[in-house]
Every structure is written in C-alpha cells, then in structure tokens.
C-alpha positions as CSV (number, residue, x, y, z in Angstrom):
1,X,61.2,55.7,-21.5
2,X,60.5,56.6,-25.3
3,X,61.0,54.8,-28.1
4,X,64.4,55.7,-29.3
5,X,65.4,54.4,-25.8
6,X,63.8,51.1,-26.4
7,X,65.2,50.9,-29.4
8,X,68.6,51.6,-28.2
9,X,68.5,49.0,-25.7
10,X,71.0,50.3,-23.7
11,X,73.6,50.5,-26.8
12,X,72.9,46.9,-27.5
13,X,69.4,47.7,-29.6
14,X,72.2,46.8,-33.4
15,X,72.7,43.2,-31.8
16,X,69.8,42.3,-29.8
17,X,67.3,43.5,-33.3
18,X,69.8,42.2,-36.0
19,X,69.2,38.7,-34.1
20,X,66.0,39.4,-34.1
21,X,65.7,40.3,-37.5
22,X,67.8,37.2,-38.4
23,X,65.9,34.8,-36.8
24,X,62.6,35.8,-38.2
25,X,64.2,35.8,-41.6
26,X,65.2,32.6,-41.0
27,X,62.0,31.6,-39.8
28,X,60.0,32.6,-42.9
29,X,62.7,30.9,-45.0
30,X,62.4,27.4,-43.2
31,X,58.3,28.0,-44.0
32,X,59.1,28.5,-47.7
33,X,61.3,25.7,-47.6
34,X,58.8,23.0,-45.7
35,X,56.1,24.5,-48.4
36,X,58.2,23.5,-51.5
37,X,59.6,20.0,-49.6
38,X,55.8,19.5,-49.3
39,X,54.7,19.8,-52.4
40,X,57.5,18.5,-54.1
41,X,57.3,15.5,-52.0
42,X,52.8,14.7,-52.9
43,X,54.1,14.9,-56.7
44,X,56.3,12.2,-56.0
45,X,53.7,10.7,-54.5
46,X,51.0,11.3,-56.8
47,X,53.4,10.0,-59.7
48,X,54.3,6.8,-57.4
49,X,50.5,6.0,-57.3
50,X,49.9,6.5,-60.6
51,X,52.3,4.2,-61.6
52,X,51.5,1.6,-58.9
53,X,47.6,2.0,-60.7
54,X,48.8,2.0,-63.8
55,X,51.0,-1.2,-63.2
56,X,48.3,-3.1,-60.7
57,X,46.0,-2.1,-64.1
58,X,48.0,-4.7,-66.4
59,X,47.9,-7.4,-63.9
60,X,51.5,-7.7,-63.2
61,X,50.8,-7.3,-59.1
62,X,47.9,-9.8,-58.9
C-alpha cells in the first residue's frame, strides 16, 4: 500500500479527511474560545474584587 492509496481510502479518503479536517478545526476553535471565556471571565473577577475591596474599604460591609 503507498500513500496515495491511504490517502484514497478506498474512494472515501474526500469524506473520511474532510471530517477529519473539520473536527480538528473545530477542535482548535473550541480552545480559542475556552481561552477568551477564560480570560474574559478573571477580569470580571478581578473587577468584582476590586470593587468588593474598594466597598469593604469604606465600611459599608462591616
């Protein structure tokens, strides 16, 4: 068996490497996604605790 033969997979190489192709894409988009959820989401939580400081500060929470 070659390559070209592997490749061909039996005349079903277009279908079987497109979802191949497709799933890894979507793969590294899901990881880009989860990256900016992540950071997006420590901001939030970096803003929350600088208000809850900022607030606990004045006195208002104790």
């Amino acid at each position: 068996m070659d390559i070209a033969e592997f490749l061909h997979m039996g005349g079903h190489g277009f279908y079987i490497w497109g979802s191949y192709g497709t799933a890894l894409f979507l793969m590294v988009i899901e990881g880009i996604w989860v990256f900016k959820r992540r950071n997006k989401a420590k901001k939030e939580l970096e803003r929350m605790e600088a208000d809850f400081a900022r607030v606990d500060g004045q006195g208002v929470n104790g």
